[in-house]
C-alpha positions in Angstrom: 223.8 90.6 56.6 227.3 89.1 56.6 228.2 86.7 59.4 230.2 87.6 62.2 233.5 86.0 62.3 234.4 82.6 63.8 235.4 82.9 67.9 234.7 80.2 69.4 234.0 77.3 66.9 236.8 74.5 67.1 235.9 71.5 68.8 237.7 68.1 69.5 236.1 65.5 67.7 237.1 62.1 70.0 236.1 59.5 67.1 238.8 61.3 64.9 241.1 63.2 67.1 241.1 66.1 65.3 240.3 69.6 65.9 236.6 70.0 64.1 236.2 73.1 61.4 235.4 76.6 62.7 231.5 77.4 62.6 230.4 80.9 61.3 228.8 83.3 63.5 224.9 83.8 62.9 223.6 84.9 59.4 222.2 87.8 61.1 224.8 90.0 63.1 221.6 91.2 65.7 222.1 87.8 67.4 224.5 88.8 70.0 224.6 87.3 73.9 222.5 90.8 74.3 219.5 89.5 71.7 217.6 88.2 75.2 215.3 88.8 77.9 216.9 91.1 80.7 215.6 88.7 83.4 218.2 86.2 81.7 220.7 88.6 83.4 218.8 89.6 86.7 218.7 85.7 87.0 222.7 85.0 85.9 223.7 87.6 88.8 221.4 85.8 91.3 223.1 82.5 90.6 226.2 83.7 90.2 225.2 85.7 94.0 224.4 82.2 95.6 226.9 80.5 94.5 224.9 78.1 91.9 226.2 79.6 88.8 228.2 76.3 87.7 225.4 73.6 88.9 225.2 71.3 86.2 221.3 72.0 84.6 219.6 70.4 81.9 216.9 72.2 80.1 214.8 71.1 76.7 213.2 73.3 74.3 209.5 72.1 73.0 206.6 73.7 72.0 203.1 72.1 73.5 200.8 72.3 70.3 201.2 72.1 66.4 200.5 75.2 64.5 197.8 76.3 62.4 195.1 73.5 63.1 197.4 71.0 62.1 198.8 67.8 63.6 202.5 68.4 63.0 205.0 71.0 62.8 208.9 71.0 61.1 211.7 72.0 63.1 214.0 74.7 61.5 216.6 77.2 63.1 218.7 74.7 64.5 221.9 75.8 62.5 221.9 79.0 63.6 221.7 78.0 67.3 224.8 76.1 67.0 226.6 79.2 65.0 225.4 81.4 67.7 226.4 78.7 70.6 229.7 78.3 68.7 230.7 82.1 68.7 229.2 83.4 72.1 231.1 85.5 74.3 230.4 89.1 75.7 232.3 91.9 74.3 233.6 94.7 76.9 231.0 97.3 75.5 227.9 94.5 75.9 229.6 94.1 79.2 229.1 97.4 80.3 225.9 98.0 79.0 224.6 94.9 81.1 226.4 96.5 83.9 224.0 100.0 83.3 221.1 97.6 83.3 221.3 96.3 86.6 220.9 97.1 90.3 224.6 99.3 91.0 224.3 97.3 94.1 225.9 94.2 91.9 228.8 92.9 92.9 232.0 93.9 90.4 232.9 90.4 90.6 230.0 89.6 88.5 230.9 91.0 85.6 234.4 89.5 85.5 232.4 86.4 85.5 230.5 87.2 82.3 233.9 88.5 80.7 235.3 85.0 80.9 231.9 82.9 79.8 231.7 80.8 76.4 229.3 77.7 75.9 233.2 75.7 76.0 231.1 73.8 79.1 227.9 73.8 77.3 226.7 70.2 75.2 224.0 70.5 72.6 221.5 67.9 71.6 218.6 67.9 69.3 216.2 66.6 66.2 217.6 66.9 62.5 216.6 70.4 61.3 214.0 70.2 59.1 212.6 66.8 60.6 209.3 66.0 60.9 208.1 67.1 65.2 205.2 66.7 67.3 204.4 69.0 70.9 205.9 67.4 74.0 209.3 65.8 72.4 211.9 68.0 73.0 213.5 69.4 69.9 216.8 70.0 71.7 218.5 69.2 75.4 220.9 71.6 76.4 222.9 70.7 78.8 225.8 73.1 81.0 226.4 75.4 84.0 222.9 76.9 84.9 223.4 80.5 84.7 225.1 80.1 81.1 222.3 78.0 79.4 219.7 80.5 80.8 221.7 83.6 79.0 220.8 81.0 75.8 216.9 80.5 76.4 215.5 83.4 74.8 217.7 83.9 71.8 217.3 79.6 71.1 213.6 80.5 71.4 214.1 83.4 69.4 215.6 81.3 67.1 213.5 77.7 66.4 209.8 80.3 67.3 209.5 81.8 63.6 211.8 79.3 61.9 209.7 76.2 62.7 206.6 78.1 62.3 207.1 79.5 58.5 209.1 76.0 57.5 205.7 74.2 58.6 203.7 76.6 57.0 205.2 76.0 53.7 205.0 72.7 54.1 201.7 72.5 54.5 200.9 75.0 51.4 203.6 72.2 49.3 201.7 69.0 50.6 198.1 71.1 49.7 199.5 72.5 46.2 200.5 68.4 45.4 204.3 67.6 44.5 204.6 68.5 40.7 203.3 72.3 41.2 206.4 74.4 41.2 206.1 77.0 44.7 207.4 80.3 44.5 208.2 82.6 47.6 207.1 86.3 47.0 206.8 87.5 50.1 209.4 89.9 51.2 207.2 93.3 50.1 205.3 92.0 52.8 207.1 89.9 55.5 207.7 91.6 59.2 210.8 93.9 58.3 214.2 92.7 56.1 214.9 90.2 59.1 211.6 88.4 58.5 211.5 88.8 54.8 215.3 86.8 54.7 214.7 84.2 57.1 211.1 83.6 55.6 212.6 83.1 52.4 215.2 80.5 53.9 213.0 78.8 55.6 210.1 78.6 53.0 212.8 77.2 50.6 213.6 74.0 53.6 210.0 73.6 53.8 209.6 72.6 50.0 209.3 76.1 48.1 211.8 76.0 44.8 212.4 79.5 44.6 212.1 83.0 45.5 211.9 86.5 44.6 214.7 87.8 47.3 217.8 88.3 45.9 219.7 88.8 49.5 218.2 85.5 50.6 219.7 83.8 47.2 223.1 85.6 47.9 223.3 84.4 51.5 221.5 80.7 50.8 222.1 80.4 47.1 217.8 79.7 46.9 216.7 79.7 43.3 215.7 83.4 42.3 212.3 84.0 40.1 210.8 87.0 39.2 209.4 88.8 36.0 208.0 92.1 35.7 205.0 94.0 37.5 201.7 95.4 36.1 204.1 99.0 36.8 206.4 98.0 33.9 203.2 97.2 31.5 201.4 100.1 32.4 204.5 102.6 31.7 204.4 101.5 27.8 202.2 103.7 25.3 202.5 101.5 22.3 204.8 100.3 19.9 205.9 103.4 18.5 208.2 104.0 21.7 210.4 100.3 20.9 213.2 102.1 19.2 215.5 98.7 18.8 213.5 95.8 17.2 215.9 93.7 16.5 216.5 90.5 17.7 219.1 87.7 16.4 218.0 83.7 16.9 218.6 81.6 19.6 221.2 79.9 17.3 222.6 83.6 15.7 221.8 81.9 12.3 220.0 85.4 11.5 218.0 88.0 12.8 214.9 90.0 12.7 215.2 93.4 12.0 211.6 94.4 12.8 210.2 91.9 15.6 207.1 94.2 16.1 206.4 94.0 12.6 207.0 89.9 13.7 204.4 90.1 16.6 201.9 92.0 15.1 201.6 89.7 12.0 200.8 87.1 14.7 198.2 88.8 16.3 196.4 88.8 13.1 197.0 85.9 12.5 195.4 84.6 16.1 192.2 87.6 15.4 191.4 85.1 12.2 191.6 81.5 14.2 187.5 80.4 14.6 188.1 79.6 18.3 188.9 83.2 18.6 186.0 85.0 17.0 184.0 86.8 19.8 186.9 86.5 22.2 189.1 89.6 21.4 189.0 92.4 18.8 191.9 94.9 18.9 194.3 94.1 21.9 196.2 96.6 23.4 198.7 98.2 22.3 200.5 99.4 25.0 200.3 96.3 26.5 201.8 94.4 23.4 204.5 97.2 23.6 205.5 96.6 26.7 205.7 92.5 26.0 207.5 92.9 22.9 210.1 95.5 25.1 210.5 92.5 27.7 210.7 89.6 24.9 213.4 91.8 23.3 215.4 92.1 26.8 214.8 88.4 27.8 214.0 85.8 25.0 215.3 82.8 26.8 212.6 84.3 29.7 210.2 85.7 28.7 207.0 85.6 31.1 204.4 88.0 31.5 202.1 89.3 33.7 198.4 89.3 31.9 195.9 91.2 33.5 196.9 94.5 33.6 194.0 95.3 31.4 192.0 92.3 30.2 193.1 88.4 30.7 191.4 86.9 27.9 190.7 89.8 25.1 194.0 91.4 25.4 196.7 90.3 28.0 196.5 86.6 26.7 196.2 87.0 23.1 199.3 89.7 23.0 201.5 87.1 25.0 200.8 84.6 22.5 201.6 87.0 19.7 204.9 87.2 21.1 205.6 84.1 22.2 204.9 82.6 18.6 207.0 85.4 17.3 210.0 84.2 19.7 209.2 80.7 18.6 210.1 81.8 15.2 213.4 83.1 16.2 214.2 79.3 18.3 213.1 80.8 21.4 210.7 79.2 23.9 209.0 81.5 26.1 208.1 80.4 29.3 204.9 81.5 30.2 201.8 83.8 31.7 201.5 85.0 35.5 197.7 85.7 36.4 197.5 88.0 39.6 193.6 88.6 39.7 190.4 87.3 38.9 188.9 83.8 39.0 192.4 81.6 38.6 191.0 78.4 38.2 188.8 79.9 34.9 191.1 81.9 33.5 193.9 79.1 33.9 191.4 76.6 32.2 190.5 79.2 29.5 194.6 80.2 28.7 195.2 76.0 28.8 192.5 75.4 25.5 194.2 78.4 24.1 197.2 77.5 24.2 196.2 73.9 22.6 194.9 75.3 19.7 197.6 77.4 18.9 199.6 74.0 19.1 197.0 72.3 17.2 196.3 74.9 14.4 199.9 76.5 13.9 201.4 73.1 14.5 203.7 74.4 17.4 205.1 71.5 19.3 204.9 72.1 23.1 202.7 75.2 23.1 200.1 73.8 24.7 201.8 72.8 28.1 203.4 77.0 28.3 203.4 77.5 31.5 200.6 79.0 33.7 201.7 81.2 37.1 199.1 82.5 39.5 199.2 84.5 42.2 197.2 87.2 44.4 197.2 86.3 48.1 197.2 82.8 47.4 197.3 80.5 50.6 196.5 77.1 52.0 192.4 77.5 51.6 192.8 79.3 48.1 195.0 75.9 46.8 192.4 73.3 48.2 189.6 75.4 46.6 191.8 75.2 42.8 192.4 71.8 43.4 188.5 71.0 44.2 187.7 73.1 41.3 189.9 72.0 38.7 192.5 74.6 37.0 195.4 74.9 35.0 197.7 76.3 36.8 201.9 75.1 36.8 203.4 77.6 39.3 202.2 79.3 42.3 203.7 82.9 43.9 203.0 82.9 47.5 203.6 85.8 49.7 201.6 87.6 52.5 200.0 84.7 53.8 203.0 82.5 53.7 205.8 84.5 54.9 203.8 86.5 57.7 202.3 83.0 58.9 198.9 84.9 58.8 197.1 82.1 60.4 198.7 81.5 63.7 201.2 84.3 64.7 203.7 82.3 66.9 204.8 78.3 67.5 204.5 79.1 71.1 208.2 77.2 71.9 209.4 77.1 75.5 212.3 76.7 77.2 212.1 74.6 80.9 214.7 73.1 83.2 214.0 69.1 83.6 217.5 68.5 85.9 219.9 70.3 87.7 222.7 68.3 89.5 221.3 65.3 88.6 217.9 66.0 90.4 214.9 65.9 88.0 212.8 69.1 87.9 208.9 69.4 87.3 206.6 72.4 86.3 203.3 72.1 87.5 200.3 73.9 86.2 196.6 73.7 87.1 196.6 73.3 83.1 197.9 69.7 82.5 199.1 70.4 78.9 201.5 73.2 80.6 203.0 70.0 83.1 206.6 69.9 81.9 208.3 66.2 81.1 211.1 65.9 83.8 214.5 64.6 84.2 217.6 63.9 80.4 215.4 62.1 78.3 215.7 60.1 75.4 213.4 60.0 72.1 212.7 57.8 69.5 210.6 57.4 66.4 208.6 53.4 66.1 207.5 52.9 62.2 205.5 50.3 61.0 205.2 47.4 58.4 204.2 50.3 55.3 207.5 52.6 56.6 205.0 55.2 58.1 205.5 56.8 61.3 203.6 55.4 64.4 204.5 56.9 67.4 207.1 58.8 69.2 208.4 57.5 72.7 210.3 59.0 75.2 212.6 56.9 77.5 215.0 57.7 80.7 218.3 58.4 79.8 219.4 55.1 81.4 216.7 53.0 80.0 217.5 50.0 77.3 216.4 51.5 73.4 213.3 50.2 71.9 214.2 47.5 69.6 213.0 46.5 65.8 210.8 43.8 66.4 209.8 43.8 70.3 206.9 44.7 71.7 206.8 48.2 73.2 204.2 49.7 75.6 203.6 53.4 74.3 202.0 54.9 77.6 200.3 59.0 77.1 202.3 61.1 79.9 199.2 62.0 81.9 196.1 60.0 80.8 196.4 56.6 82.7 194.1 55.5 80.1 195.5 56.1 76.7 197.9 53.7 76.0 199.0 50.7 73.2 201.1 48.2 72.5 203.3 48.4 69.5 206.0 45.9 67.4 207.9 48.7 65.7 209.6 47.2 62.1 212.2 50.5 62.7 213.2 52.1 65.4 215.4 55.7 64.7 216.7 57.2 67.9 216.2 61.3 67.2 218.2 63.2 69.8 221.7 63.5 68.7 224.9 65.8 69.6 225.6 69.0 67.9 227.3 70.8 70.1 229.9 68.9 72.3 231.1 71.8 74.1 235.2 70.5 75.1 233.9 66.8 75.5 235.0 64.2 73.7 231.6 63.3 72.0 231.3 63.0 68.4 229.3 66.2 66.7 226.9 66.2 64.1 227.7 67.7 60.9 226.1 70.7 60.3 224.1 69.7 56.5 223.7 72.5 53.7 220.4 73.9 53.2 219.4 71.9 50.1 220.5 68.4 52.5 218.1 70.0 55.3 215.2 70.9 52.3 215.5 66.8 50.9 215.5 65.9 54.4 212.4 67.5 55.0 210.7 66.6 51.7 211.8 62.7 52.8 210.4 63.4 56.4 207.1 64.2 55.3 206.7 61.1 53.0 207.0 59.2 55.7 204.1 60.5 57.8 200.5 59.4 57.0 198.2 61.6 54.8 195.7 61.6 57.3 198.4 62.7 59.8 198.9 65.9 57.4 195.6 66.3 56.1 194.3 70.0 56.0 190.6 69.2 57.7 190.3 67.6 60.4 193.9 65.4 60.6 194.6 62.4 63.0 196.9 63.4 66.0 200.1 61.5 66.1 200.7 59.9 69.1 203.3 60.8 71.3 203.8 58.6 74.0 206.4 58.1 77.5 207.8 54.7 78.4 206.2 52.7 81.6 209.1 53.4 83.6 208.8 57.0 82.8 205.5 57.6 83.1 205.3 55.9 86.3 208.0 58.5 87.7 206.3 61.8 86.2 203.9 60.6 88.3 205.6 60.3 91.3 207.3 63.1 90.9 204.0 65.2 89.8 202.7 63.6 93.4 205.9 64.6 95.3 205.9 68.0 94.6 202.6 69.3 94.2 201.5 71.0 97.6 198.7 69.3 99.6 195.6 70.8 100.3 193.8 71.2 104.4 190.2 71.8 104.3 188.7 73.1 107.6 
């Protein structure tokens, strides 16, 4: 998936009159101008037919309700918006295969017009990817000649649906599994195709995961890779006859062992004859204890495996510790167990006192806190249940119900023009939550005396910004009655540029992925727990200035159609 090459990405920055660096084409080469809906088209001809191609339009992208029974959602995909954005333009082939798609009544004209299109006229707005974002507040304002942004609508959509939707989903499963669990993506066996399985990785990684098992998504995004071995690599050993090099030399090279399985095996015995044992395991196996010696001897500066191939606690524990006090011997430290079935909280509790009295009795500093991996469909509900029932457990591999967002298939984004030519636009719907915000709006973000989040406000373009200090009146769009006064301590304004087509405005930089991921992390400290709570959570308040509210209103009034009864 290598990106496209850089077309149309310098831009004149006016603060520092200087032509700003080329942006890279989409991470994924499918994201052409032809990744849309063919009504995109059908509508770009019948602009382009009646002469309103180049009206000036405004249209925000915002989704109408957070995701999976929560009360807030993280915005992702912004980056590769702009790189798309920053390199569109039709090639002659796409060209042509629009031209088979439509009505051969088209004008020829037409299709000149799409030959000489970029987004040079087009001006970008939006939230910090990987901010904190609630329904209603547009994400981002985009802003350029009608029948150009609407060939952008469904690929943006495209773009911020699934991103926004598997970042908050792995922010949720992080603020469940508490800060000092490490999270590990696994999910790309299972994720919707290679498209899914990279982006999920990317995006689980921005939403606080710290690693994963997808080695094209740590090529592309340099995201920490983890993996060990499967219950297929155990399973293939016989026993110990079949290690035919058993050597191993010390972490320092101050010797070697010649026979390690002689090494691990005197262990075991060792371990049969500790009291805390008796009763627990007899004779391990020994196909298992093969195959952990074969891995130790490949990796002994990594050596983790996977237990419960046969038995947790009467063969796949004891034969890890076997070898891991046998590496121990040779300077190594190994780093732990993976548990993929069975009751994790027990089993995790049961390998923790193990592992203490094999610190205790062989007097192996640190043994005791080797670490603990679990994994086996794991999601949000699973965590909250550990945590309630108390368990040992260091790292967690999440996959299936992460990457696949089994919960809630789809963010439900949308796309809707609030201006054209300087003329605010409404949608109406008998369903109020489907009313659209009109006319360029402006956002920003109140906090309060403990540096928490209060409320979100949206302003006029024109209107003064909400200052530190004064007292605001936050106003619900439609509900006349839901409304509060509030003295925010800080006020953050959250729309800025990122795309300045050939204006003069300054742009955003475009952060890395690990500046977007702290960015996040910071975001959600900032938000109150019960805000993010997994049960029943507060709803955040998102709230329209007086002046604003007062002409939704009037608008709302203006152009809804009145009704005769006879």
């Amino acid at each position: 998936m290598e990106a496209k090459p850089k077309i149309n990405g310098g831009v004149k920055d006016g603060k520092q009159n200087r032509r700003m660096p080329a942006i890279n084409g989409p991470t994924n080469p499918m994201v052409t101008p032809l990744l849309t809906d063919l009504y995109q088209f059908t509508m770009a001809y019948a602009y382009w037919k009646a002469g309103k191609h180049n009206d000036r339009a405004v249209f925000d992208l915002y989704f109408r309700r957070n995701p999976f029974g929560g009360e807030y959602t993280v915005f992702a995909g912004l980056e590769e918006c702009i790189r798309f954005i920053a390199n569109f333009k039709l090639s002659k082939d796409e060209i042509a295969f629009v031209r088979e798609c439509l009505s051969p009544t088209c004008e020829d004209g037409f299709f000149d017009y799409l030959d000489g299109i970029d987004c040079s006229d087009v001006e970008v707005y939006a939230i910090a990817e990987g901010s904190v974002v609630f329904p209603k507040v547009p994400l981002m304002r985009i802003e350029g000649p009608v029948a150009v942004v609407q060939l952008l609508e469904t690929p943006f959509v495209n773009l911020i649906n699934f991103a926004s939707l598997v970042t908050t989903n792995a922010a949720r499963h992080r603020f469940v599994a508490g800060k000092n669990k490490l999270l590990l993506e696994f999910g790309l066996r299972r994720a919707q195709g290679p498209d899914g399985g990279v982006g999920a990785s990317r995006y689980c990684y921005m939403g606080g995961f710290d690693a994963t098992s997808n080695c094209a998504a740590g090529k592309l995004f340099g995201i920490p890779l983890r993996g060990t071995h499967s219950h297929a690599f155990v399973s293939s050993f016989t026993g110990p006859d079949e290690i035919t090099e058993k050597s191993l030399k010390s972490h320092d090279g101050s010797k070697v062992c010649k026979d390690f399985v002689s090494l691990t095996q005197t262990w075991l015995s060792k371990l049969k004859r500790l009291s805390s044992s008796e009763g627990v395991f007899g004779e391990t196996n020994q196909s298992e204890l093969a195959a952990f010696v074969s891995y130790a001897l490949a990796f002994p500066n990594n050596f983790l495996a996977l237990v419960d191939t046969y038995d947790v606690m009467r063969s796949g524990v004891p034969n890890f510790c076997a070898v891991a006090l046998a590496l121990n011997d040779m300077g190594y430290r190994a780093k732990g167990i993976r548990l993929d079935s069975g009751d994790l909280a027990y089993l995790s509790c049961e390998t923790r006192n193990f592992f203490h009295t094999i610190e205790k009795e062989f007097e192996v500093p640190g043994f005791g806190k080797t670490g603990i991996t679990a994994s086996n469909d794991l999601n949000e509900e699973t965590l909250d249940a550990l945590n309630k029932q108390g368990h040992e457990v260091d790292s967690f591999g999440i996959g299936t119900n992460l990457v696949t967002c089994f919960a809630q298939p789809a963010l439900g984004c949308v796309f809707k023009l609030v201006e054209i030519n300087n003329q605010p636009r409404i949608k109406l719907s008998e369903d109020v939550s489907k009313v659209s915000i009109p006319c360029k709006k402006r956002s920003f973000r109140l906090y309060g005396k403990e540096g928490y989040a209060l409320v979100d406000i949206m302003s006029g373009e024109n209107e003064p910004a909400p200052k530190a200090g004064q007292r605001i009146l936050c106003r619900h769009p439609f509900n006349e009655s839901k409304r509060a006064y509030v003295v925010p301590q800080r006020v953050e304004e959250l729309m800025k540029c990122y795309w300045p087509g050939s204006s003069d405005k300054a742009r955003e930089k475009l952060p890395t992925l690990v500046e977007i991921r702290d960015h996040c992390m910071k975001q959600l400290e900032q938000m109150r727990t019960d805000h993010m709570r997994r049960l029943n959570p507060t709803p955040y308040k998102v709230s329209v200035s007086t002046k604003l509210y007062e002409f939704i209103h009037f608008l709302w009034l203006n152009e809804a159609p009145v009704g005769e009864l006879q």
